[in-house]
Backbone as JSON Lines, residues from 0, in Angstrom:
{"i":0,"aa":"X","n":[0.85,-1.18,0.0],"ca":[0.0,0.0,0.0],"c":[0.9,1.24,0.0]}
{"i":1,"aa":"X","n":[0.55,1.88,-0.68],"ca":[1.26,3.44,-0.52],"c":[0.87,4.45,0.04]}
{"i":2,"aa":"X","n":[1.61,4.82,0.66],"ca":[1.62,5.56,1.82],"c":[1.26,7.39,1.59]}
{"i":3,"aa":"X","n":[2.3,7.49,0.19],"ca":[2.16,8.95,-0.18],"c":[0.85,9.36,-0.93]}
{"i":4,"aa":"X","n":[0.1,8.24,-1.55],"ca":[-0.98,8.34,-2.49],"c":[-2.16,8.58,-1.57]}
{"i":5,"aa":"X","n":[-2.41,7.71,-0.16],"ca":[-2.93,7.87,1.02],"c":[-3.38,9.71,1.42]}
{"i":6,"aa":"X","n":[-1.54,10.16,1.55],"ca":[-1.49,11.41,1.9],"c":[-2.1,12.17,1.16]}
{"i":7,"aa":"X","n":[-1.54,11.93,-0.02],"ca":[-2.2,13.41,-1.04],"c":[-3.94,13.48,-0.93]}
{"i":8,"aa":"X","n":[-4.51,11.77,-1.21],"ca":[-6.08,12.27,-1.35],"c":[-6.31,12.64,0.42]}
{"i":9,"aa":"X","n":[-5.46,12.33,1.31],"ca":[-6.55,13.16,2.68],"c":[-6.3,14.65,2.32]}
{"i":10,"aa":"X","n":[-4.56,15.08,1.88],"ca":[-4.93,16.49,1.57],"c":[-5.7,17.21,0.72]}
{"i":11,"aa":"X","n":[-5.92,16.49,-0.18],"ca":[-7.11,16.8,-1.39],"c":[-8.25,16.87,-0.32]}
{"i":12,"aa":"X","n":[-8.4,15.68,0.61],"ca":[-9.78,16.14,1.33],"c":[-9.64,17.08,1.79]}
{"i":13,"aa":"X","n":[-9.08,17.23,2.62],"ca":[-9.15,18.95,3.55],"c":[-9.14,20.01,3.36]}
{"i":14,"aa":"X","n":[-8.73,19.99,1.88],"ca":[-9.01,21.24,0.73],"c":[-10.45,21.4,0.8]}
{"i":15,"aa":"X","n":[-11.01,20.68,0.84],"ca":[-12.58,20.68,0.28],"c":[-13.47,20.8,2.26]}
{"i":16,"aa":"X","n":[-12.94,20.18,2.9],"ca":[-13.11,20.2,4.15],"c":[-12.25,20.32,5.51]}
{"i":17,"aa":"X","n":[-11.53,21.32,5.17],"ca":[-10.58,22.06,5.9],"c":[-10.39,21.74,7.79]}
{"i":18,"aa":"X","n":[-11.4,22.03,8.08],"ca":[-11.71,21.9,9.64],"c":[-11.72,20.09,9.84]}
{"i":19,"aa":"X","n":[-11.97,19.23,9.26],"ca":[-12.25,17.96,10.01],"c":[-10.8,17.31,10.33]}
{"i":20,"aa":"X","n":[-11.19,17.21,11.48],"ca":[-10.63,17.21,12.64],"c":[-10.37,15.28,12.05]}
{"i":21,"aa":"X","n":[-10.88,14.28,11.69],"ca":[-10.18,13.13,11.43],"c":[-9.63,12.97,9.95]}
{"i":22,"aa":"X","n":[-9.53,14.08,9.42],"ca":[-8.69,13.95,8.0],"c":[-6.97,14.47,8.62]}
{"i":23,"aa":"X","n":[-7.17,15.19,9.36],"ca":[-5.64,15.88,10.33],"c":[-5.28,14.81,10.89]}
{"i":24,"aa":"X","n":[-6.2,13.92,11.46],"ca":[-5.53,12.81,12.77],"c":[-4.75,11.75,11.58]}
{"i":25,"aa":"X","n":[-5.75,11.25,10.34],"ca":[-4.91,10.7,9.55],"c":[-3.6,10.89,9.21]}
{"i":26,"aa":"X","n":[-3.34,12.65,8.77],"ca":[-1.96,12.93,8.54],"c":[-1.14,13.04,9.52]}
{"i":27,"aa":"X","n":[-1.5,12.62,10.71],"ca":[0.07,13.15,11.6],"c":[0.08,11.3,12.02]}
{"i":28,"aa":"X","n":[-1.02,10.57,11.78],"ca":[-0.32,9.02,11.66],"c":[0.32,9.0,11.07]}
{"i":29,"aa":"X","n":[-0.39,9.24,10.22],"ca":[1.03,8.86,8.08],"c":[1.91,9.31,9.04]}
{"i":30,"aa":"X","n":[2.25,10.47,9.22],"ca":[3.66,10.87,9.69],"c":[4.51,9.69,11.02]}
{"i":31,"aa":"X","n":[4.11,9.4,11.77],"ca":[4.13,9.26,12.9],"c":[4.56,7.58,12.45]}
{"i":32,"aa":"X","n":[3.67,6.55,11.68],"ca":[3.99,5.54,11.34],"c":[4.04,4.55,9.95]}
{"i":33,"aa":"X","n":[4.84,3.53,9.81],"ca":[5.01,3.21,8.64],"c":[4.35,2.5,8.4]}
{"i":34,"aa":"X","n":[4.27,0.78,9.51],"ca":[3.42,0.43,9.62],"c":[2.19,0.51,9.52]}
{"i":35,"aa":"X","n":[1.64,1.65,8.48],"ca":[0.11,2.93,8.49],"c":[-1.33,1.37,8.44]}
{"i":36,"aa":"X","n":[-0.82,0.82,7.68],"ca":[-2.41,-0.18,7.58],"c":[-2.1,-1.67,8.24]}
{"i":37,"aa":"X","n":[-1.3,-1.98,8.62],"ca":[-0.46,-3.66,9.1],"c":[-1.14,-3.47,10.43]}
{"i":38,"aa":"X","n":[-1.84,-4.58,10.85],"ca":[-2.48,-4.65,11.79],"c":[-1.9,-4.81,13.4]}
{"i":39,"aa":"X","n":[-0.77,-5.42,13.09],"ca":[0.29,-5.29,14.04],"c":[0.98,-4.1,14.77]}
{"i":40,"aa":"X","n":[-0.18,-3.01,14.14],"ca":[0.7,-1.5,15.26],"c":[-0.77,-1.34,15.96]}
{"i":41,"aa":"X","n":[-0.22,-1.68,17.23],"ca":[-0.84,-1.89,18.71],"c":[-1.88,-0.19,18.32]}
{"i":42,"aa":"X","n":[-1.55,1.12,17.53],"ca":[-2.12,2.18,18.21],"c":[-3.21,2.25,17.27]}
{"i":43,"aa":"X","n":[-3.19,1.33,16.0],"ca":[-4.49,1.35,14.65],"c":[-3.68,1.25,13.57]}
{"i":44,"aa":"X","n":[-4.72,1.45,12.69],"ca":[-4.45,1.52,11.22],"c":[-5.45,2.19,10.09]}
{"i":45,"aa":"X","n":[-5.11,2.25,9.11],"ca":[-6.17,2.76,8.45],"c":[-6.58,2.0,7.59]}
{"i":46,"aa":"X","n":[-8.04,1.68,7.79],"ca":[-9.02,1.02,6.99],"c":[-9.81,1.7,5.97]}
{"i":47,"aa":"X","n":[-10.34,0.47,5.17],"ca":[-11.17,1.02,3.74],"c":[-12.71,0.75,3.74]}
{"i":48,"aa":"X","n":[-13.2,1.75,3.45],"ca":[-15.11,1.64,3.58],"c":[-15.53,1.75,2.13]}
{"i":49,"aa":"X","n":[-16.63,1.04,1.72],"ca":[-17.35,1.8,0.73],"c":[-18.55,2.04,0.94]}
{"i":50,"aa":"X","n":[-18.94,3.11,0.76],"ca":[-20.43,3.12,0.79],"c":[-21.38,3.42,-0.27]}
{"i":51,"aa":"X","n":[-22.12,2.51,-0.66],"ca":[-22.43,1.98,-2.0],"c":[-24.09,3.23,-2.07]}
{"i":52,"aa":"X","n":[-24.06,3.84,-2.98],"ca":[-25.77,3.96,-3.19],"c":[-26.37,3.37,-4.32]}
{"i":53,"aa":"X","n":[-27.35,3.32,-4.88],"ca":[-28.24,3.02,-5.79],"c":[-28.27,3.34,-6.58]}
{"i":54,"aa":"X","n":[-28.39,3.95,-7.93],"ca":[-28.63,4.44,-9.37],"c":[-29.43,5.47,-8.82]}
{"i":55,"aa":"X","n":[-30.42,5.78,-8.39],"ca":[-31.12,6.68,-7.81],"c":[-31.02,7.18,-6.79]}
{"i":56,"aa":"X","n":[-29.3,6.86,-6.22],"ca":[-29.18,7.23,-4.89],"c":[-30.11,7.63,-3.42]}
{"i":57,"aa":"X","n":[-31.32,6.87,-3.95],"ca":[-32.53,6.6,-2.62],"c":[-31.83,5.17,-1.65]}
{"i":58,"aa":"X","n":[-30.99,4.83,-2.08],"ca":[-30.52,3.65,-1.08],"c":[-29.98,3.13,-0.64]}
{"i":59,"aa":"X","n":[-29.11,3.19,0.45],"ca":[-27.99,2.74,1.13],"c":[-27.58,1.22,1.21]}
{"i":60,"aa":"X","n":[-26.19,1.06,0.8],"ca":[-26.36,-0.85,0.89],"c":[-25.06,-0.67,2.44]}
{"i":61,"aa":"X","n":[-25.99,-1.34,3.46],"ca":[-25.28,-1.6,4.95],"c":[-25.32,-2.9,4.89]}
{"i":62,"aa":"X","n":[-24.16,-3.12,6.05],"ca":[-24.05,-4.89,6.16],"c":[-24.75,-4.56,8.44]}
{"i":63,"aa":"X","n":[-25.01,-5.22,8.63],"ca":[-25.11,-5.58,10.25],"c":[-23.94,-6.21,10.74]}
{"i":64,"aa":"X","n":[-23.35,-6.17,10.84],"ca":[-21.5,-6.35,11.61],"c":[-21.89,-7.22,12.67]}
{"i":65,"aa":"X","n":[-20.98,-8.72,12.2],"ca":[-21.63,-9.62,13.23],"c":[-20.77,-9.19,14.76]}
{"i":66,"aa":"X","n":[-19.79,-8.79,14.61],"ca":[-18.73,-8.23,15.48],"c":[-19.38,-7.75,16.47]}
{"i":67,"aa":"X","n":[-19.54,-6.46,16.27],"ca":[-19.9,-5.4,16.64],"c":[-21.44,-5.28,16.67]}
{"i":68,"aa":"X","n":[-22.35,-5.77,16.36],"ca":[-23.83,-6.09,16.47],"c":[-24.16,-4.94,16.11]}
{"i":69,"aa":"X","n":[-23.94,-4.18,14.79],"ca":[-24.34,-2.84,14.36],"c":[-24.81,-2.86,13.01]}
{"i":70,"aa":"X","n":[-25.64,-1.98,11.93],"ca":[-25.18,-1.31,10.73],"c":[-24.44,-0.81,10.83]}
{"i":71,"aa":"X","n":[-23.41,-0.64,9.75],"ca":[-22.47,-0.1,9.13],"c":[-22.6,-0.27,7.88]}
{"i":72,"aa":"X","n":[-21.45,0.85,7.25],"ca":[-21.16,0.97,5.49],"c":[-20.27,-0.67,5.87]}
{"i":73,"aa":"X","n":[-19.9,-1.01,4.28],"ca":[-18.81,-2.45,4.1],"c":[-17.95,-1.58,4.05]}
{"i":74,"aa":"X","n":[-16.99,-2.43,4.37],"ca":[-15.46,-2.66,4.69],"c":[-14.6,-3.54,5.71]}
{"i":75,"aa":"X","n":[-13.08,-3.21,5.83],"ca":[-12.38,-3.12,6.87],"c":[-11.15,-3.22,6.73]}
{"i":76,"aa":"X","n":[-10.14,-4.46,6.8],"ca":[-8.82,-4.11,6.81],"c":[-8.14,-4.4,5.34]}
{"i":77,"aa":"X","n":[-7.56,-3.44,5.21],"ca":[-6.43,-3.19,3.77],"c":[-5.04,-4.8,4.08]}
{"i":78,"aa":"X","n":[-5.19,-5.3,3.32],"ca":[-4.46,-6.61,2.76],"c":[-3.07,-6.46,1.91]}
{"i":79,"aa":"X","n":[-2.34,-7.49,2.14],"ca":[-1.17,-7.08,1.59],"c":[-1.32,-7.17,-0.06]}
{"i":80,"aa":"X","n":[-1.99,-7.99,-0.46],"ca":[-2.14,-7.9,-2.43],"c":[-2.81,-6.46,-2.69]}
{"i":81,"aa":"X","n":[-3.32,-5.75,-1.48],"ca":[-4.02,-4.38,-1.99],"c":[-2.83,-3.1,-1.98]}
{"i":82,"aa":"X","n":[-3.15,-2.58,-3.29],"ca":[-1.6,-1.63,-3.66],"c":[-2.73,-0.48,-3.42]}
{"i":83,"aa":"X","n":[-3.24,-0.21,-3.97],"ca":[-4.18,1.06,-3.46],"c":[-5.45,1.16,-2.59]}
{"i":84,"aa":"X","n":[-5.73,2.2,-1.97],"ca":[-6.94,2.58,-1.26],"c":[-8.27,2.12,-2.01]}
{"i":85,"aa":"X","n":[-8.17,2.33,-3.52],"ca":[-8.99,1.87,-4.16],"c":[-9.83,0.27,-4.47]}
{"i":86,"aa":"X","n":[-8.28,-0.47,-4.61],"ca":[-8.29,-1.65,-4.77],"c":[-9.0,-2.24,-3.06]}
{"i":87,"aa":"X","n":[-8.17,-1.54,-1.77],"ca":[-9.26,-2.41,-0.79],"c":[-10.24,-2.28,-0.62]}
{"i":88,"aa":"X","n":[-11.23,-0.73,-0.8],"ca":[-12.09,-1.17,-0.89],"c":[-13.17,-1.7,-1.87]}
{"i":89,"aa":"X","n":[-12.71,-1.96,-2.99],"ca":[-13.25,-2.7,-4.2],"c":[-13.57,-4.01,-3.75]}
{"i":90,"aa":"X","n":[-12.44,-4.57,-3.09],"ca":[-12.58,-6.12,-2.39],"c":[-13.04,-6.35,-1.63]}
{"i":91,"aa":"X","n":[-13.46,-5.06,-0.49],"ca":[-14.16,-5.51,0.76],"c":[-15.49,-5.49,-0.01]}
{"i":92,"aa":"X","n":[-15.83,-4.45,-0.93],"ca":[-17.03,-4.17,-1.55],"c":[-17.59,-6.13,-2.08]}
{"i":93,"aa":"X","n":[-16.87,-6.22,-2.7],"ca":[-17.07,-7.43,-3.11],"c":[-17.11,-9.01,-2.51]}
{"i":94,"aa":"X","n":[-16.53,-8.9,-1.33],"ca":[-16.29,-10.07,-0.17],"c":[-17.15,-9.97,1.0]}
{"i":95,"aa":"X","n":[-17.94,-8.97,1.07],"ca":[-19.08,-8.43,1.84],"c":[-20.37,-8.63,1.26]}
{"i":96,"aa":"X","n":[-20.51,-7.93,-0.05],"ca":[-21.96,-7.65,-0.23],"c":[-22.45,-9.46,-1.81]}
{"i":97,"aa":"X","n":[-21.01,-9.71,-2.04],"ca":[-20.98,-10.37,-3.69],"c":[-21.56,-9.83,-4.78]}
{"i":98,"aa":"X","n":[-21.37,-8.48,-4.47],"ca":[-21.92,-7.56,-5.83],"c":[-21.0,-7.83,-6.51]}
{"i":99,"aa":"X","n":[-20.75,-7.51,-7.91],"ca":[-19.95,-7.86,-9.12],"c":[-20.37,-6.51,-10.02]}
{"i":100,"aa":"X","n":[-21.62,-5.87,-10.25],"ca":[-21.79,-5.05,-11.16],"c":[-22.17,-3.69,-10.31]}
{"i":101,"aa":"X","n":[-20.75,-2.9,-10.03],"ca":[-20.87,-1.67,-9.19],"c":[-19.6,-0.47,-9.97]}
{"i":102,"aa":"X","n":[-19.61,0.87,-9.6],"ca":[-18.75,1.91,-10.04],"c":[-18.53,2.7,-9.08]}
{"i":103,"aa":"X","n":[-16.81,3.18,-8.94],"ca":[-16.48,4.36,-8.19],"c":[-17.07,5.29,-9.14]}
{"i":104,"aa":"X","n":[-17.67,6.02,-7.68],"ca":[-18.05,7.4,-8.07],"c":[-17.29,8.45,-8.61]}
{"i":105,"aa":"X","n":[-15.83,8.58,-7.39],"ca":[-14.96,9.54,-7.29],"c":[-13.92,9.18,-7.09]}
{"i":106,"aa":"X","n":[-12.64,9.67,-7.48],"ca":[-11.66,9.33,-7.23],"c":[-10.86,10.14,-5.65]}
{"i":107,"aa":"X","n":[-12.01,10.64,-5.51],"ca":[-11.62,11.59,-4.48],"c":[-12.35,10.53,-2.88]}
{"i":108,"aa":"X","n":[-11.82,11.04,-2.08],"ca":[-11.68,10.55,-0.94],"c":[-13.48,11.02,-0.44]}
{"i":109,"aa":"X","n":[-14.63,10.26,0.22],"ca":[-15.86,10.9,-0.03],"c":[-15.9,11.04,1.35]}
{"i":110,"aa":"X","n":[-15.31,10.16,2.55],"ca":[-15.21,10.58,4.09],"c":[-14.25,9.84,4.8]}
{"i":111,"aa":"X","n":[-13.72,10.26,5.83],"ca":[-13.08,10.02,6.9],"c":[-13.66,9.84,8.43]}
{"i":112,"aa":"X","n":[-13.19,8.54,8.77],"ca":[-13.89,8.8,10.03],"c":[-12.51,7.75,11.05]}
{"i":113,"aa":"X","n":[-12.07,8.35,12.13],"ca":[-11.1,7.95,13.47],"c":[-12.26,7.41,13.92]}
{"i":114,"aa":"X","n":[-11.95,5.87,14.65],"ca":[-13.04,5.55,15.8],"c":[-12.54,4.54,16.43]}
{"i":115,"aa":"X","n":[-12.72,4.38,17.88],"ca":[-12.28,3.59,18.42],"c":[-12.93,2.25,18.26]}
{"i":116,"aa":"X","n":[-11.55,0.97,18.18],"ca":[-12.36,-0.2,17.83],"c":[-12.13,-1.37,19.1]}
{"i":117,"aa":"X","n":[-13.12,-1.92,19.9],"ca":[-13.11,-2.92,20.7],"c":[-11.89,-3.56,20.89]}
{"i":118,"aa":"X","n":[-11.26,-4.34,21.61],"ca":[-10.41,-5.96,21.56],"c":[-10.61,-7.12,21.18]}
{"i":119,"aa":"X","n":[-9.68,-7.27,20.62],"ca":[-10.54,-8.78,19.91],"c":[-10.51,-9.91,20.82]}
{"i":120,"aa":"X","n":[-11.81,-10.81,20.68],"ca":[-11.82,-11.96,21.28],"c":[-10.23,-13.06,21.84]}
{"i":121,"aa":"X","n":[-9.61,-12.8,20.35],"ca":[-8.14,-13.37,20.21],"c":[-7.05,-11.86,20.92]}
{"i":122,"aa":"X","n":[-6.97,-11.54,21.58],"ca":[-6.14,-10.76,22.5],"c":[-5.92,-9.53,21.78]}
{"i":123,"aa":"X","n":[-6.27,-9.04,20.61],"ca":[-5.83,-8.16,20.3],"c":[-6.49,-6.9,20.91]}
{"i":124,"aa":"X","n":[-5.54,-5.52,21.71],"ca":[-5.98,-5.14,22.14],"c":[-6.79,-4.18,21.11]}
{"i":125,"aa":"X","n":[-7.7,-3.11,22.07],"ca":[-8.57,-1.84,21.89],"c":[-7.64,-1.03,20.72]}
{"i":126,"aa":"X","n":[-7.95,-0.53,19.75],"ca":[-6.96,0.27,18.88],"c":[-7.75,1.48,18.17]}
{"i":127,"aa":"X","n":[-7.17,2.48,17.09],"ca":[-8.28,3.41,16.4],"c":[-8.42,2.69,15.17]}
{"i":128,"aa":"X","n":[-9.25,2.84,14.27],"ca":[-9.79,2.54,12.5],"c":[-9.71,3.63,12.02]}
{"i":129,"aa":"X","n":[-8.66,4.21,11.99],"ca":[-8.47,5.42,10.77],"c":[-9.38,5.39,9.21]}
{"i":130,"aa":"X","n":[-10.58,5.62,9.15],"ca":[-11.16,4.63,8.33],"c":[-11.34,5.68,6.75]}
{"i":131,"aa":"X","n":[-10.66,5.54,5.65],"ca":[-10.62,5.76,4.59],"c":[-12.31,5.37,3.74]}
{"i":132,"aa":"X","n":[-13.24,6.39,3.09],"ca":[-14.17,5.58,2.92],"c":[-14.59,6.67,1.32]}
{"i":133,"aa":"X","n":[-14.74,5.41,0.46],"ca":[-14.7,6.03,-0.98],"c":[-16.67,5.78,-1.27]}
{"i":134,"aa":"X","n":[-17.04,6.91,-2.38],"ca":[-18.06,6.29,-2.89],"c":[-18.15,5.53,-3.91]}
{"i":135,"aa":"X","n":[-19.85,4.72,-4.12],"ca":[-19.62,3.55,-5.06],"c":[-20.73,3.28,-5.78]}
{"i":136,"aa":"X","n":[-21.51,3.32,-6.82],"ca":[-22.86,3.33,-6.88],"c":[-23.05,1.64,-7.45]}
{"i":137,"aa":"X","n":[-23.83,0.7,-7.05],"ca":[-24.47,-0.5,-7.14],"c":[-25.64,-0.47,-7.39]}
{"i":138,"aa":"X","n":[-25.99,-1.76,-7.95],"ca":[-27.38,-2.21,-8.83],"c":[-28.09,-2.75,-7.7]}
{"i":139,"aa":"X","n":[-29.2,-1.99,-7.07],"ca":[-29.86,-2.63,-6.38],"c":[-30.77,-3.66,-6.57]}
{"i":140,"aa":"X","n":[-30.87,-4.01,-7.37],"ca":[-31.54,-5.07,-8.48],"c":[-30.47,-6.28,-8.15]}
{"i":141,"aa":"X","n":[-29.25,-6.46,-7.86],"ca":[-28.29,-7.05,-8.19],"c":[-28.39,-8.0,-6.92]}
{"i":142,"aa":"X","n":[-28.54,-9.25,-7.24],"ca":[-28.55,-10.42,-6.2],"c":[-27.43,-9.95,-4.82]}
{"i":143,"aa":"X","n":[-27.4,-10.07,-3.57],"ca":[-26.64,-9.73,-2.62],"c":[-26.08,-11.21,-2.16]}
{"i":144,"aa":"X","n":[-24.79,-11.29,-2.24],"ca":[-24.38,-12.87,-1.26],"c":[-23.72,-12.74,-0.51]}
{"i":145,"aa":"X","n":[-23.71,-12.71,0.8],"ca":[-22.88,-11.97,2.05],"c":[-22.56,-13.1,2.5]}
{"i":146,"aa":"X","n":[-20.92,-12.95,3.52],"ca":[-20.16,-13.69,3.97],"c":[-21.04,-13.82,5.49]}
{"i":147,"aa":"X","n":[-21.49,-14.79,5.64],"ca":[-22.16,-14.85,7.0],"c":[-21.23,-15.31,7.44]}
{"i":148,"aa":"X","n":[-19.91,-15.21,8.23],"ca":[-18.94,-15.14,8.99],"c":[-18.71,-13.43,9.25]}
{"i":149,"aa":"X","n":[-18.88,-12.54,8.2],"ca":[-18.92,-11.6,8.6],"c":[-20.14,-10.69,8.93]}
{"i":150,"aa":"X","n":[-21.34,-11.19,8.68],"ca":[-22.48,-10.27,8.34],"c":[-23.3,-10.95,8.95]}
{"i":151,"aa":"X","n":[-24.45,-10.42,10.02],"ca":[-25.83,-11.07,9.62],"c":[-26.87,-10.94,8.97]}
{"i":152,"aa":"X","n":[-26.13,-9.82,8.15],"ca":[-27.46,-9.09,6.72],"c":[-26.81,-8.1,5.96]}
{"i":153,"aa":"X","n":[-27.14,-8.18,5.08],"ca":[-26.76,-6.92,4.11],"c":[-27.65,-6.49,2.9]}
{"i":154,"aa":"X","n":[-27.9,-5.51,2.88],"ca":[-29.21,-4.97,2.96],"c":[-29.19,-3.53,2.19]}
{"i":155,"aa":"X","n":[-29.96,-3.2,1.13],"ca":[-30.13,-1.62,0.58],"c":[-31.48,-1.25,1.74]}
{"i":156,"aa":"X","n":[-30.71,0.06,1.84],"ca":[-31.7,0.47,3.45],"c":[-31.73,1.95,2.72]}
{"i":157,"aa":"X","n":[-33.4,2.16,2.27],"ca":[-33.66,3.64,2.07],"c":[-32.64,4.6,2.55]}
{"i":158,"aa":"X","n":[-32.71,5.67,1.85],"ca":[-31.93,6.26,2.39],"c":[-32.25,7.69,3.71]}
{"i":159,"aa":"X","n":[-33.74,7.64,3.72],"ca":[-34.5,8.39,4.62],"c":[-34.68,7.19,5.54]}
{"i":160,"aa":"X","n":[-33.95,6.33,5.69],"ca":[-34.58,5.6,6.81],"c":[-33.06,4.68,7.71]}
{"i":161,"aa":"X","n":[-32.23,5.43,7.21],"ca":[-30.81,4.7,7.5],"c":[-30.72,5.47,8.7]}
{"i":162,"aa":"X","n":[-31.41,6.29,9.89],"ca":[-30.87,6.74,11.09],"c":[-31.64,5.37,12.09]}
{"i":163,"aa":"X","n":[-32.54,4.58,11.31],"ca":[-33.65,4.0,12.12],"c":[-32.65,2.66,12.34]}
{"i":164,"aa":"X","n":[-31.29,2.03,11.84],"ca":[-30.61,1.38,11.49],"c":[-29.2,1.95,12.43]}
{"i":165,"aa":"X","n":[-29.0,3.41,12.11],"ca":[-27.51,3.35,12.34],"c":[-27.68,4.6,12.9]}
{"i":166,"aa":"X","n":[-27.95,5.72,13.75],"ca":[-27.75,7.06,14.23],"c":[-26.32,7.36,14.36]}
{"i":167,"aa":"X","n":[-25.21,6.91,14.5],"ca":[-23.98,7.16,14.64],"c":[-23.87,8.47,13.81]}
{"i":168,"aa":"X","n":[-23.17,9.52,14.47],"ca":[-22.64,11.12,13.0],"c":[-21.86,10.3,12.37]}
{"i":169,"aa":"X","n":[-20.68,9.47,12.13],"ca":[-20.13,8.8,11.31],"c":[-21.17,8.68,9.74]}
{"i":170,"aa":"X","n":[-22.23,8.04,10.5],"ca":[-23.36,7.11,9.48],"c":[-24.13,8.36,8.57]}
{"i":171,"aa":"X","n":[-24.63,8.95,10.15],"ca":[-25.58,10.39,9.3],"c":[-25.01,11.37,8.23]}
{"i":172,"aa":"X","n":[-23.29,11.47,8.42],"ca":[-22.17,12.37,7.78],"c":[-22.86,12.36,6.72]}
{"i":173,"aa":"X","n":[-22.24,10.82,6.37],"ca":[-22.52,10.1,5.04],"c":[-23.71,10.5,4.41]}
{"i":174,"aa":"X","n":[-24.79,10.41,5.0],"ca":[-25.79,10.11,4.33],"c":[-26.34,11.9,3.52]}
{"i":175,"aa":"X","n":[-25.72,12.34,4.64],"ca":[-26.19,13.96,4.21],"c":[-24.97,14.24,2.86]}
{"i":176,"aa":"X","n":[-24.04,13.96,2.87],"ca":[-23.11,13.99,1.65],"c":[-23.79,13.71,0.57]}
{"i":177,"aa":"X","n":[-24.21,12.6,0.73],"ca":[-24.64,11.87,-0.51],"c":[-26.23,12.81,-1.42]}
{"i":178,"aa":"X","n":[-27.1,13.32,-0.19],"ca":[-28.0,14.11,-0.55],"c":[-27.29,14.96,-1.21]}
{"i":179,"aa":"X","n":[-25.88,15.53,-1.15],"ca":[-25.28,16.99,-1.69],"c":[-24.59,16.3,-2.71]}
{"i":180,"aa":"X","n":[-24.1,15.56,-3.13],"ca":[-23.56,14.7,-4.46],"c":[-23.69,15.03,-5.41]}
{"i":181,"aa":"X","n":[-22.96,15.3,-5.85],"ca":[-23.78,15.58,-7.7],"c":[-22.91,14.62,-9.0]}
């Protein structure tokens, strides 16, 4: 994964959204470590989201996180065959939902979100998800086959009705972006 390609689109973000406060926390990791996505640095890493809408952008595709017993957008950890931001989340897109017929929106970075993530069952401690999250538009028409090891649903969830699912500002960010999209 590259590290400098990382940098430039958070600074491209902050051009556009100056004040957020987890596009800054990203850059003084980059700085701070090399290790930036290897799961093995005890303080986080940065992960890949996509968050998919509809052709008519009326509809959010969330998975229920068997983990974490939540909605959420798909994603999570960047892999060593993944050379770009792009490429992981293309794969989580695809190892999550088994969509096959979907498009980046933008090449631009669509949100950022720092959040603290639990310990894992297997000892790994409490860490942050620096979480990189691109847009993606999918065929809601398009059969869904989810990894039930990771999911207990995955699901196009209106998009006036995704606070009834997920209230998190992370979730709501999103959703108000996407109303401003063009």
């Amino acid at each position: 994964m590259n590290k400098q390609s990382i940098y430039k689109l958070t600074q491209n973000y902050l051009s556009k959204y100056p004040e957020d406060s987890h596009a800054l926390h990203v850059l003084d990791f980059l700085d701070e470590h090399e290790n930036f996505w290897q799961r093995d640095n005890s303080y986080g890493h940065i992960t890949s989201s996509a968050w998919v809408v509809n052709e008519a952008r009326n509809k959010i595709l969330m998975t229920h996180h068997k983990k974490l017993d939540i909605w959420i957008q798909l994603g999570g950890h960047i892999e060593a065959e993944d050379n770009t931001i792009y490429e992981a989340c293309e794969r989580e897109l695809r190892e999550e939902s088994g969509l096959k017929d979907f498009k980046l929106l933008s090449n631009e970075i669509f949100d950022i979100d720092v959040h603290n993530f639990p310990a894992s069952a297997n000892g790994f401690p409490e860490h942050f998800h620096l979480d990189i999250r691109l847009l993606f538009q999918g065929s809601s028409e398009e059969e869904i086959n989810f990894d039930l090891l990771e999911s207990n649903e995955v699901a196009w969830i209106p998009i006036n009705e995704v606070e009834k699912y997920q209230n998190a500002r992370s979730v709501m960010r999103m959703v108000e972006k996407v109303k401003l999209y063009k």
